[in-house]
KOLMAR-131313 format. One record per residue (C-alpha): residue in three letters; residue number from 1; x, y, z. Coordinates in nm, 2 decimals, decimal comma, padded with zeros to 4 digits. Example, Ala and Ser with C-alpha at 12.3 -4.5 7.8 and 13.67 -1.06 7.14 Angstrom:
REC resn resi   east  north     up
REC  ALA    1  01,23 -00,45  00,78
REC  SER    2  01,37 -00,11  00,71
! end
This chain:
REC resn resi   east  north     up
REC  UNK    1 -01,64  13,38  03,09
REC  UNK    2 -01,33  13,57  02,88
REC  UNK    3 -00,97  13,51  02,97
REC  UNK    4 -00,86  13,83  03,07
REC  UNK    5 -00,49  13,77  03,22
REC  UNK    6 -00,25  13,46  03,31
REC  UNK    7 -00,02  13,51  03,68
REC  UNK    8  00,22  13,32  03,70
REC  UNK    9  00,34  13,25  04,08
REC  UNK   10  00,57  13,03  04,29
REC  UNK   11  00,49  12,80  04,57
REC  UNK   12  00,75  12,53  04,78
REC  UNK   13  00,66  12,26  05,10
REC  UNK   14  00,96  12,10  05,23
REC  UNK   15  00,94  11,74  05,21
REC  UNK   16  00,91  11,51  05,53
REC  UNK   17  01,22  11,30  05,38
REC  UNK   18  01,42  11,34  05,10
REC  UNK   19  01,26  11,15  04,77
REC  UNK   20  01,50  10,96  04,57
REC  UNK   21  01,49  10,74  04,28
REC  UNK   22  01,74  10,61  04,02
REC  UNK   23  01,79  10,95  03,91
REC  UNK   24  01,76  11,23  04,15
REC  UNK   25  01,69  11,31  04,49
REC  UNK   26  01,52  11,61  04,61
REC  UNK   27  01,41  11,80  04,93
REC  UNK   28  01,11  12,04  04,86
REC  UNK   29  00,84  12,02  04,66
REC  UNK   30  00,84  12,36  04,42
REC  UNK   31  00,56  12,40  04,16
REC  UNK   32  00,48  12,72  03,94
REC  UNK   33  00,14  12,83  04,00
REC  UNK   34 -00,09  12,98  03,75
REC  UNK   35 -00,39  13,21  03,81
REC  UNK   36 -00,60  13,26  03,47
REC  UNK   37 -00,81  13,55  03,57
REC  UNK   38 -01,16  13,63  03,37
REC  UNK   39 -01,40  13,91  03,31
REC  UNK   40 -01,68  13,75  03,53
REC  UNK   41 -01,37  13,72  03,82
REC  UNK   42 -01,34  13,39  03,87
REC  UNK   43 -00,99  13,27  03,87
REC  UNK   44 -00,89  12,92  03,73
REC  UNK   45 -00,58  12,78  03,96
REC  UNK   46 -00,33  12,55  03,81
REC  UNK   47  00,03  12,46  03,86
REC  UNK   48  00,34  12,27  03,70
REC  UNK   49  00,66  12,05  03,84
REC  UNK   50  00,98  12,14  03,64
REC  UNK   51  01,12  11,78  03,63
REC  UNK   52  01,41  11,86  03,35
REC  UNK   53  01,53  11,48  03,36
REC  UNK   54  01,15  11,39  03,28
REC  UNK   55  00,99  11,66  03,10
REC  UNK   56  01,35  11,86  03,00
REC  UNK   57  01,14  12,14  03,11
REC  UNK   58  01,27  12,38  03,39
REC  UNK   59  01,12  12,66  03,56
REC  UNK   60  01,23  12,95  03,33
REC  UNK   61  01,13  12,72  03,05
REC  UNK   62  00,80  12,70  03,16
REC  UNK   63  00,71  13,06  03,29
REC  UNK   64  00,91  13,14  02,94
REC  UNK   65  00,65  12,96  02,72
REC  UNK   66  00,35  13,04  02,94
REC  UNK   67  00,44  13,45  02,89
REC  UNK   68  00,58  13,44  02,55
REC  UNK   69  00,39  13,18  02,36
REC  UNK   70  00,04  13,04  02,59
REC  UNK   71 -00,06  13,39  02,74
REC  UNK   72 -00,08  13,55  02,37
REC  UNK   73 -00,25  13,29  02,19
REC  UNK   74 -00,58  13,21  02,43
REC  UNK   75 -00,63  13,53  02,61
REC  UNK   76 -00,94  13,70  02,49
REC  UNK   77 -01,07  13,35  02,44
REC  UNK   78 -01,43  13,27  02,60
REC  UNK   79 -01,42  12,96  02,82
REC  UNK   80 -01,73  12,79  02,64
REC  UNK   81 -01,45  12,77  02,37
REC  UNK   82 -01,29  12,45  02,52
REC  UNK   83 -01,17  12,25  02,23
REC  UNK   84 -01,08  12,61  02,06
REC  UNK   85 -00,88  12,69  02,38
REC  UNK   86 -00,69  12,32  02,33
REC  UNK   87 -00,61  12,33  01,99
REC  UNK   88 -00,45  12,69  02,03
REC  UNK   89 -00,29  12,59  02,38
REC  UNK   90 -00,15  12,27  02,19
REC  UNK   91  00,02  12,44  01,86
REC  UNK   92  00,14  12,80  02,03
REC  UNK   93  00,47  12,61  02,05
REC  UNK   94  00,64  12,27  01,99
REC  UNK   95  00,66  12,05  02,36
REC  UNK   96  00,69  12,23  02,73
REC  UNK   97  00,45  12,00  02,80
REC  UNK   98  00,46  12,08  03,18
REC  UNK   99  00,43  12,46  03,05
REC  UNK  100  00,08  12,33  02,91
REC  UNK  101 -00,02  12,16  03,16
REC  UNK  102 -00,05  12,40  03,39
REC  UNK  103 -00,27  12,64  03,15
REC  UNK  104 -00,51  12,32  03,12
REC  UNK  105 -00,56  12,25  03,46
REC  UNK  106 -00,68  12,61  03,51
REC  UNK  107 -00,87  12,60  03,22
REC  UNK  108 -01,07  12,33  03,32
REC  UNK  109 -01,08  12,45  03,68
REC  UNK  110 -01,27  12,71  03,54
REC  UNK  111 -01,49  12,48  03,28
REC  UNK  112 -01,61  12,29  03,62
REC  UNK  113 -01,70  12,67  03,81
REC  UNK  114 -01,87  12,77  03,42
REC  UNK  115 -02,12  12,50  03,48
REC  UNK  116 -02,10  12,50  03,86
REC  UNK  117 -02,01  12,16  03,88
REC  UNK  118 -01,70  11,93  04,04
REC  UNK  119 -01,47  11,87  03,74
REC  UNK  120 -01,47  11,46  03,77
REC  UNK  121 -01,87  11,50  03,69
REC  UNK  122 -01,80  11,66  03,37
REC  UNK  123 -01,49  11,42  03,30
REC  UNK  124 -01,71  11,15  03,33
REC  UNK  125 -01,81  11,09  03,70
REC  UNK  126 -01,76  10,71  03,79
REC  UNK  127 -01,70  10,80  04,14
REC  UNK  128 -01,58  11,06  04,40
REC  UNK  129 -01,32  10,84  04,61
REC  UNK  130 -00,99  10,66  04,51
REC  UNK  131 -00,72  10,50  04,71
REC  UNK  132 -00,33  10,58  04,64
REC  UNK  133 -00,03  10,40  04,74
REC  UNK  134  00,30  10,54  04,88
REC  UNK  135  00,63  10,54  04,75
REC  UNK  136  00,91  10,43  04,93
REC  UNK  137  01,22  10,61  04,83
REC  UNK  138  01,55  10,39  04,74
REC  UNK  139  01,80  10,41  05,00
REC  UNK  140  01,94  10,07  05,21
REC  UNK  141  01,72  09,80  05,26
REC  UNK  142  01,70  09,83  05,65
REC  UNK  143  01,61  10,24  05,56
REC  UNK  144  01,33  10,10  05,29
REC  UNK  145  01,21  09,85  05,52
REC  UNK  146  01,14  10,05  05,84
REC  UNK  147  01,01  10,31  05,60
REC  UNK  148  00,76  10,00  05,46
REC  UNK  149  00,62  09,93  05,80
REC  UNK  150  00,61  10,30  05,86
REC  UNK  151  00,39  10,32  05,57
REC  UNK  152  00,18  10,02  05,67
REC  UNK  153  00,10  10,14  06,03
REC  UNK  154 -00,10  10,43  05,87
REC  UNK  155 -00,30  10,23  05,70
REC  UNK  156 -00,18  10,22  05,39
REC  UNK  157 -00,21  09,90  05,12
REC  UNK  158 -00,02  09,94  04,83
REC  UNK  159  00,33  10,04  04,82
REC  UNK  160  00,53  10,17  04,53
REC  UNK  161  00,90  10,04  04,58
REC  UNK  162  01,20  10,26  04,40
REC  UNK  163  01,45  10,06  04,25
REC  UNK  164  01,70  10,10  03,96
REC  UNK  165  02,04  10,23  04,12
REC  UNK  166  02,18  09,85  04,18
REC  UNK  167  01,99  09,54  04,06
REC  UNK  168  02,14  09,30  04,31
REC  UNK  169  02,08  09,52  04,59
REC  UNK  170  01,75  09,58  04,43
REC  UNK  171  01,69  09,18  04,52
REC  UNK  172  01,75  09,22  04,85
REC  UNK  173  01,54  09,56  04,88
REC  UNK  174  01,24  09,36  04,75
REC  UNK  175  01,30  09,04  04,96
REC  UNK  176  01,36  09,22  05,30
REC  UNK  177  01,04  09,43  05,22
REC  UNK  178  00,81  09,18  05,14
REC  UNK  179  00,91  08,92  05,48
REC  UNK  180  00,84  09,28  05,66
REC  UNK  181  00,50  09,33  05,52
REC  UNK  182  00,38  09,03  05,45
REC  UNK  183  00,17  08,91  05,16
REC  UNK  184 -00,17  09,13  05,23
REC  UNK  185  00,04  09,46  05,12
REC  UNK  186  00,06  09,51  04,70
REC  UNK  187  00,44  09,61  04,62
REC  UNK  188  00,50  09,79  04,30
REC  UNK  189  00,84  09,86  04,16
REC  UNK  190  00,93  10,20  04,00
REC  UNK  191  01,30  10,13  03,80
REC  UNK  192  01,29  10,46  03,66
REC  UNK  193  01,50  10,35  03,34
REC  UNK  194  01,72  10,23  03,56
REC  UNK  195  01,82  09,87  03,39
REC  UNK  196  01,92  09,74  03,06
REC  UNK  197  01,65  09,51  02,91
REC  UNK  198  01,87  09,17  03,00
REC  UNK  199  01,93  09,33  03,35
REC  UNK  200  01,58  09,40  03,43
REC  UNK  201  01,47  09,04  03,29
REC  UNK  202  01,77  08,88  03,47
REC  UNK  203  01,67  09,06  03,81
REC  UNK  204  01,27  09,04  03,79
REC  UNK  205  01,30  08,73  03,77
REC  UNK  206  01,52  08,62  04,05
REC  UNK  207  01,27  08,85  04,25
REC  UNK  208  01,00  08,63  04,12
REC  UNK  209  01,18  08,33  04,17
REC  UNK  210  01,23  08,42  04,55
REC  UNK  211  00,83  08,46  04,61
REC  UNK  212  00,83  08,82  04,61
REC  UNK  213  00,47  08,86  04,46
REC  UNK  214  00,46  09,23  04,29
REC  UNK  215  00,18  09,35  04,11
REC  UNK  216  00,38  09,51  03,82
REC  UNK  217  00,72  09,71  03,72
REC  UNK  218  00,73  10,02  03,63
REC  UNK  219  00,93  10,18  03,34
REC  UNK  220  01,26  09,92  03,35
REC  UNK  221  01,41  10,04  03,05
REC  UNK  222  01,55  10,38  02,92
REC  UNK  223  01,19  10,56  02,71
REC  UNK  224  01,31  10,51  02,40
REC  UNK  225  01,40  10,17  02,42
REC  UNK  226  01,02  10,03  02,29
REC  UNK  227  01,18  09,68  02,15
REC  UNK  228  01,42  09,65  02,51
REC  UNK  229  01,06  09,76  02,70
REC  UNK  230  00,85  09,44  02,52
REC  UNK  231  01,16  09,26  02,54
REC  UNK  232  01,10  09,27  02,96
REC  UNK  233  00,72  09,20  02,90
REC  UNK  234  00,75  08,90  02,70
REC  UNK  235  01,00  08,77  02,95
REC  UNK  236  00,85  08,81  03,30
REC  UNK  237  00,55  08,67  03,46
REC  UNK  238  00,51  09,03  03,63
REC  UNK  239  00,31  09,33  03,44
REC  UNK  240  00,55  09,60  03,28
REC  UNK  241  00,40  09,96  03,30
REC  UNK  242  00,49  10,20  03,04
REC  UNK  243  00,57  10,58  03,21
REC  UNK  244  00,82  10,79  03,04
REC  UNK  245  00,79  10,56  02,74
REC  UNK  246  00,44  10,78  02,69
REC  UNK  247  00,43  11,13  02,71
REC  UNK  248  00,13  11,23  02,39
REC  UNK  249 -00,15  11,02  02,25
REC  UNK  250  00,08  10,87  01,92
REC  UNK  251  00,35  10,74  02,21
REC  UNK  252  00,05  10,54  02,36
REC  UNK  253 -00,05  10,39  02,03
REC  UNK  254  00,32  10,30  02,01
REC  UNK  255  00,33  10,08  02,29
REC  UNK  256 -00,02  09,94  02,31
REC  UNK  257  00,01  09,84  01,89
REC  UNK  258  00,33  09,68  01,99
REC  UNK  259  00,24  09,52  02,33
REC  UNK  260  00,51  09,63  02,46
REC  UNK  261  00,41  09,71  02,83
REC  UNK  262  00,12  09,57  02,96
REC  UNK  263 -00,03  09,89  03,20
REC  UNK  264  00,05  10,33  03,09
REC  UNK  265  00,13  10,55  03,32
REC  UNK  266 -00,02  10,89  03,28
REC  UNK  267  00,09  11,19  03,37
REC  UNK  268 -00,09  11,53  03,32
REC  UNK  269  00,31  11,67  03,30
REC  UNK  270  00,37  11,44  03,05
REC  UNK  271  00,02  11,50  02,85
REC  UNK  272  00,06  11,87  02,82
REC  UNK  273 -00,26  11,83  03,08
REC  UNK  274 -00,63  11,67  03,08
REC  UNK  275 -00,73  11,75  02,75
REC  UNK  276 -00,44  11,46  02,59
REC  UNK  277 -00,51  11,27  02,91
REC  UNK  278 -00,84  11,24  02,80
REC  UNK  279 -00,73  11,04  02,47
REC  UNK  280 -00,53  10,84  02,59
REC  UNK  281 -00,77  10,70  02,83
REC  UNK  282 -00,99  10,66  02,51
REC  UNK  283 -00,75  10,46  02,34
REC  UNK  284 -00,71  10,24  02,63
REC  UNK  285 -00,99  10,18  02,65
REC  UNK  286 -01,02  10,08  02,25
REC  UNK  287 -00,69  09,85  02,33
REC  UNK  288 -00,83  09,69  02,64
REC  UNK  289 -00,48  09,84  02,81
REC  UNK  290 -00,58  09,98  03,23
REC  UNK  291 -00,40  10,31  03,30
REC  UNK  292 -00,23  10,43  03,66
REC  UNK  293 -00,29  10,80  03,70
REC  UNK  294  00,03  10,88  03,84
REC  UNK  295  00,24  11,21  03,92
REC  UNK  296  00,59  11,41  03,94
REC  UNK  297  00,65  11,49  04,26
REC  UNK  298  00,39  11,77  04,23
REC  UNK  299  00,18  11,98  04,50
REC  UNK  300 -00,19  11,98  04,56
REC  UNK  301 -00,32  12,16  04,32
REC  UNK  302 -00,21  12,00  03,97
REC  UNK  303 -00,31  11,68  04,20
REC  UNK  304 -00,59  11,76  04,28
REC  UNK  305 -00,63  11,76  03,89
REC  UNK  306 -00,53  11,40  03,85
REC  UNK  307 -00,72  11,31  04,12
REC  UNK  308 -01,05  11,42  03,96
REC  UNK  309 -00,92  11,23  03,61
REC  UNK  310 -00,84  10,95  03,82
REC  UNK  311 -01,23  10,95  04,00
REC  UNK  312 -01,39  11,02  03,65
REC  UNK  313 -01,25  10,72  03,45
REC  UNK  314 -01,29  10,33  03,51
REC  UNK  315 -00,99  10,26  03,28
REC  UNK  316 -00,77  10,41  03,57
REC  UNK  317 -00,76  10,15  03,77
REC  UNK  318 -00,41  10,21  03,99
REC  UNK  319 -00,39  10,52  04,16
REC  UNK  320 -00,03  10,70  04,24
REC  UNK  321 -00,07  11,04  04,36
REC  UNK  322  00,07  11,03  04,67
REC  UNK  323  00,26  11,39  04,64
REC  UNK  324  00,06  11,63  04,84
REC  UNK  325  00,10  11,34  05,17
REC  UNK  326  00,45  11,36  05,13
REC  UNK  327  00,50  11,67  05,19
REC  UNK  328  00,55  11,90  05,56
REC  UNK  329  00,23  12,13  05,51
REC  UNK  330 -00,06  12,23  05,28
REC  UNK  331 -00,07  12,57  05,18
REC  UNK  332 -00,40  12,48  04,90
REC  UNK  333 -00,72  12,58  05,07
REC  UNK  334 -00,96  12,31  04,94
REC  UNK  335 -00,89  12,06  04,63
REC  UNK  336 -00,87  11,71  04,68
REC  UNK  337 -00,91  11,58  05,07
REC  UNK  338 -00,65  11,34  05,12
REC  UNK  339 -00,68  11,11  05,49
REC  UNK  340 -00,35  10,94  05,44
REC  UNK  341 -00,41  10,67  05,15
REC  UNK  342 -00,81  10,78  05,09
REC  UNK  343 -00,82  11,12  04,83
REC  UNK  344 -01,22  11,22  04,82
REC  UNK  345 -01,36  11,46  04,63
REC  UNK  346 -01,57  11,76  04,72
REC  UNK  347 -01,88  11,88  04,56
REC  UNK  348 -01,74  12,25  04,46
REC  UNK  349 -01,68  12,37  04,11
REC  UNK  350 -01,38  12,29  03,90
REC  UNK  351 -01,10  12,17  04,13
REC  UNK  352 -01,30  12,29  04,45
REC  UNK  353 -00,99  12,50  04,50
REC  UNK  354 -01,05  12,82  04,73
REC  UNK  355 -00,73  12,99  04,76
REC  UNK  356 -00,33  12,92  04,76
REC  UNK  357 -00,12  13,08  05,07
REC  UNK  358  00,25  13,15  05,05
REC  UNK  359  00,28  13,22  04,70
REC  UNK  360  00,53  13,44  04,56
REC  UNK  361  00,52  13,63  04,26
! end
């Protein structure tokens, strides 16, 4: 199975409310697609989020690098050729990680439909069903609250809270949503960077202190701050999760030789894809550290990607891929099958994607 061409394509959904964190809000959900087509014709699909405040990557970076730098250095390649594929894929050019990631996915789409076999069986298959939460975007508490109970009436079990834009509002956010839900509901809080290390000490714990139970906090502190990041770990009785703090392998060794978060985010955007996904769930695994398999807010198909990591690998033990439910319609003909908070996995090849409508080229 030889690489013969790469498309690159554009798809958008409309979001069923605006998502907002600590450091942007948007509408629509707009990924760039990519076709790898081969000489046996089967096509690999996979897809990327430009998330500039995240990545720094943007949508002409990304269709730049793929056509300039990707395309030229693994076309012609055979598919067999995985770990040739990766190394090239990985040193064609320095970051556009997102850029990357979209190649991978395909490529390993097309791995999974080589060997006629879902992808999570060749990723490791632990099991074929996983549960997400739902984030709740940051906006007044009443607005975060009703949409809470919203959440809760469909069933769903864990909620991922945004916070960040206004710690003492942030209190009252978490108080009002927790005497709404009750205490059978997990609340997570996503900060975003959005504190100072003394801030986010100073307000987890008067969140603590008012019997909010949350099962962790997410990112607190601006990425590069590693000794402000341990700083919040060592000084809250809550779990800190490491997400922008880790984009490659070496930033996870980082943070799990220094303890300074107790959970990692990954993020196939951030990984360049599965293939650096992959290690880091090794090292976890060597560090004893469990690993949420979260997302940008991305469509179905780079999703459905995560999702099959997620199923594959017991070290993943929090699930946040919650994009594709978010959004107003589903133009991905199969992939993951998502009932609200349950994502199951079908028994086609690769990503058990069929076809993609309403892309434009």
């Amino acid at each position: 199975m030889i690489i013969k061409d790469i498309i690159i394509g554009h798809m958008s959904a409309p979001l069923k409310k605006p998502f907002k964190t600590a450091i942007r809000s948007v509408n629509s959900v707009d990924d760039i697609i990519v076709k790898i087509i081969t000489n046996t014709g089967n096509i690999g699909f996979g897809s990327a989020a430009s998330t500039a405040l995240v990545t720094g990557d943007t949508v002409e970076s990304i269709e730049g690098a793929i056509k300039n730098y990707i395309k030229k250095s693994i076309v012609g390649m055979d598919i067999e050729n995985l770990e040739g594929i990766f190394l090239k894929l990985n040193s064609c050019i320095v970051g556009n990680t997102s850029a990357k990631a979209a190649v991978d996915i395909a490529i390993y789409d097309l791995y999974g439909q080589l060997y006629n076999t879902p992808l999570y069986k060749l990723l490791g298959g632990y099991r074929n069903k996983i549960e997400t939460d739902i984030t709740i975007s940051v906006n007044s508490p009443e607005e975060m609250t009703n949409d809470s109970i919203e959440a809760v009436k469909l069933g769903y079990r864990v909620l991922k809270i945004k916070v960040g834009k206004d710690s003492k509002l942030d209190i009252e956010r978490m108080k009002a949503i927790r005497k709404a839900v009750g205490y059978d509901i997990k609340l997570r809080i996503d900060a975003n960077q959005g504190w100072e290390p003394k801030e986010a000490i100073r307000t987890l714990r008067k969140i603590e202190d008012a019997g909010v139970d949350i099962e962790f906090v997410e990112q607190p502190v601006i990425a590069s701050n590693l000794e402000g990041l341990k700083m919040v770990t060592d000084n809250v009785d809550m779990q800190v999760m490491a997400d922008e703090s880790v984009f490659s392998p070496r930033d996870a060794v980082k943070v799990m030789e220094m303890r300074a978060a107790d959970l990692i985010n990954i993020k196939l955007m951030k990984t360049a894809g599965i293939y650096n996904a992959l290690k880091i769930c090794s090292l976890a695994e060597v560090y004893g550290m469990e690993c949420m398999l979260g997302c940008m807010l991305e469509g179905k198909v780079s999703v459905t990607a995560a999702v099959h990591l997620a199923a594959a690998k017991s070290i993943i033990t929090k699930i946040d891929l919650d994009g594709p439910v978010l959004c107003s319609r589903d133009d991905v003909v199969g992939g993951a099958i998502y009932d609200n908070y349950n994502i199951t996995l079908s028994e086609k090849p690769g990503l058990g994607i069929e076809d993609i409508k309403n892309i434009v080229f």
